[in-house]
C-alpha positions as MATLAB code, in Angstrom:
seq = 'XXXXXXXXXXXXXXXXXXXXXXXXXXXXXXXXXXXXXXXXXXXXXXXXXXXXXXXXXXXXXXXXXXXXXXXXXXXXXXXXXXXXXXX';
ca = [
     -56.484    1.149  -75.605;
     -58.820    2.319  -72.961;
     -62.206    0.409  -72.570;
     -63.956   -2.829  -70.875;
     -61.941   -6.076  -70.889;
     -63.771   -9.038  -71.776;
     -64.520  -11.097  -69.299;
     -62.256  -14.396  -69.713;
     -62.763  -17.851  -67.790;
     -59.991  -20.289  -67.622;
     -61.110  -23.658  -68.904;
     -58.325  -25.712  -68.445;
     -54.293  -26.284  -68.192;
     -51.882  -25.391  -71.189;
     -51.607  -28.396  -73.170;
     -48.238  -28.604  -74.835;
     -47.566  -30.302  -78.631;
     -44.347  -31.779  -77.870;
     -43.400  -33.780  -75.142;
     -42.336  -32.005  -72.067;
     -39.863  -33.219  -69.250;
     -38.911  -31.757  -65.784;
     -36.106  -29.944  -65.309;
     -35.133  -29.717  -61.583;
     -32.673  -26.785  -60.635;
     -31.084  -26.733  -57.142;
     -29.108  -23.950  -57.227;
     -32.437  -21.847  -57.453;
     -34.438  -24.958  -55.830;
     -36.830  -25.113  -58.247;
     -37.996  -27.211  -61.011;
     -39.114  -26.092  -64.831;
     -40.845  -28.020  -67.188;
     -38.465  -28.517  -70.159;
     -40.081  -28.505  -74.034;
     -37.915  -30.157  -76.877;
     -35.588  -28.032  -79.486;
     -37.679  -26.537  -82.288;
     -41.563  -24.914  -82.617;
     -43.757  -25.496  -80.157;
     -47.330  -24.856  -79.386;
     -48.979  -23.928  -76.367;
     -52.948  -23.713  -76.017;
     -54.891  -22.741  -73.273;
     -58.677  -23.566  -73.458;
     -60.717  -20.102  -72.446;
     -64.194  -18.901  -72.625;
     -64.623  -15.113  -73.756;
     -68.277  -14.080  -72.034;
     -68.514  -10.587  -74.194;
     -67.749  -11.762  -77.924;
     -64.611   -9.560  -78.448;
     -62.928  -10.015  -81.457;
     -59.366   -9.477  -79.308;
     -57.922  -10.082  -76.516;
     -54.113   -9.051  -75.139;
     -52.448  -11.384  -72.946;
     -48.911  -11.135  -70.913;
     -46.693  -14.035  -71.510;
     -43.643  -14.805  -69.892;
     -41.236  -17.511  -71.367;
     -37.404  -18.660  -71.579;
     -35.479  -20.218  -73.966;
     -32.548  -22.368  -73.487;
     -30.475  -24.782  -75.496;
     -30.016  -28.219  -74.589;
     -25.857  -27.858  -73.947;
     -27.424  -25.771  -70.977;
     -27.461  -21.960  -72.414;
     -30.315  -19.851  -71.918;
     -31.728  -16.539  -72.960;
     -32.636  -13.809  -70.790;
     -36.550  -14.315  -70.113;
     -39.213  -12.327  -71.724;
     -41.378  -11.597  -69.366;
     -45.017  -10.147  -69.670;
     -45.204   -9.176  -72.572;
     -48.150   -8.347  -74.115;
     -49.315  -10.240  -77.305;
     -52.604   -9.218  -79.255;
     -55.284  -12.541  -80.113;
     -57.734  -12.579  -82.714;
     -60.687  -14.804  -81.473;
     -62.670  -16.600  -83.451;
     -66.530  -15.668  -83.373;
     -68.553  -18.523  -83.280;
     -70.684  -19.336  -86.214;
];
């Protein structure tokens, strides 16, 4: 889709609906933040400045089982919003 991108503004952090622990990982000395088994949801607060009605965003994301076995990651892909219009 060719055209102008809305203009987004982060408003805050992703808040999480489960609980979340840290996950620290020498071997690749880093740390990842760890979300229990099962659904969760993710928000992140933004403001759209052009009233679209859609916006595409890249995600990136991992999932692993708590014996220690984890999927390949999905990374960027590219997953369509509908925004609500205000009113």
């Amino acid at each position: 889709m060719l055209g102008l991108l809305p203009t987004v503004r982060l408003l805050g952090p992703p808040v999480a609906d489960q609980p979340t622990r840290l996950d620290p990982v020498p071997l690749l000395d880093a740390t990842f933040l760890i979300y229990p088994d099962g659904l969760v949801t993710l928000r992140v607060p933004i403001a759209v400045e052009d009233g679209a009605a859609q916006l595409t965003v890249q995600v990136t994301d991992m999932a692993c089982s708590t014996q220690g076995y984890c999927m390949p990651p999905v990374e960027q892909k590219a997953v369509v919003l509908e925004l609500a219009q205000p009113g």
